[in-house]
N, C-alpha and C positions, 0 to 999 in steps of 0.2 A: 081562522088563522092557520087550517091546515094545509092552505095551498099555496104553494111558493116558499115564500123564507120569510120571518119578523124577526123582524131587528128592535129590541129596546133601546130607544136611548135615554137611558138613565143618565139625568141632570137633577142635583139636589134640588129638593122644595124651594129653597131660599134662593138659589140661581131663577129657577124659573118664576118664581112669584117678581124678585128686583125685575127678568125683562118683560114682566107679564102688565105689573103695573108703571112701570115707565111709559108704555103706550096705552094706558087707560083699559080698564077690563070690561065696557061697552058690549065689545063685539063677543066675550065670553059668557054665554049664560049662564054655566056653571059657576064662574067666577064672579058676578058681577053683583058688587053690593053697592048701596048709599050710605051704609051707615059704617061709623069706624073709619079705623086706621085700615086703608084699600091694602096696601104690602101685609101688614099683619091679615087682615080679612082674608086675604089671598092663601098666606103661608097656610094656616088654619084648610079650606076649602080644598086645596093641592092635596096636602096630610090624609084628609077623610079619602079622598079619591084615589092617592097611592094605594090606602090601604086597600079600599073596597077592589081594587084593580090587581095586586100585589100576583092571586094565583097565575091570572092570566101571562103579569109581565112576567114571571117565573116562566113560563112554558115557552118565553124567545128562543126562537132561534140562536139568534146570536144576542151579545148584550153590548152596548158601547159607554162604557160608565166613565163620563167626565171626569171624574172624581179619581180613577184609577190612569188618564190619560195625563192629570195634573201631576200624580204621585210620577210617575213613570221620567215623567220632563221636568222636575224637580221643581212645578210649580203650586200656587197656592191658590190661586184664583180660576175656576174653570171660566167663568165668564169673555176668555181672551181668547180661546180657540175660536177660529174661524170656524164658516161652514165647511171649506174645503178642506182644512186637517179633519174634522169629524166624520169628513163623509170616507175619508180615505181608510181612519178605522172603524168605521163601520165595514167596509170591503175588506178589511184584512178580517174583520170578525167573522163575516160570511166565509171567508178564506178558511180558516181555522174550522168552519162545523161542516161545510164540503169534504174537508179533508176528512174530520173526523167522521162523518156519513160513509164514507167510501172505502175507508181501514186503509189510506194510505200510510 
């Protein structure tokens, strides 16, 4: 991850488990159980893997938290942003750590 830019995008567990198992978790190995409630199994799996992963997401580049894109638009649901509003903050996030790179 030290070459070029990473970008986190932080999306709570519970967003991502709701679009994880709406289209079945088949194709996710990590994810993928028979047994149980597949959204709870999921939220659970997500959790373990946030954390085990947590140092690394710390070390982003940039961060793009959902969560702070909702607060911001006085919304309550991240699940409603498009990919094109996320990618745009994700560019302004990049925007912000260029800048702060560079001591503008």
């Amino acid at each position: 991850m030290r070459r070029g830019i990473s970008v986190w995008l932080d999306v709570p567990v519970e967003a991502l488990a709701q679009r994880i198992t709406a289209v079945g978790t088949d194709s996710r190995p990590l994810l993928h159980s028979e047994a149980g409630n597949a959204y709870m199994e999921t939220v659970k799996r997500l959790s373990i893997i946030r954390e085990e992963r947590s140092e690394a997401y710390a070390n982003a580049n940039a961060r793009v938290s959902l969560e702070n894109m909702a607060a911001k638009l006085g919304q309550r649901d991240v699940s409603d942003f498009s990919p094109t509003a996320i990618a745009m903050e994700a560019l302004e996030q990049i925007k912000c750590f260029l800048i702060s790179e560079d001591g503008f």
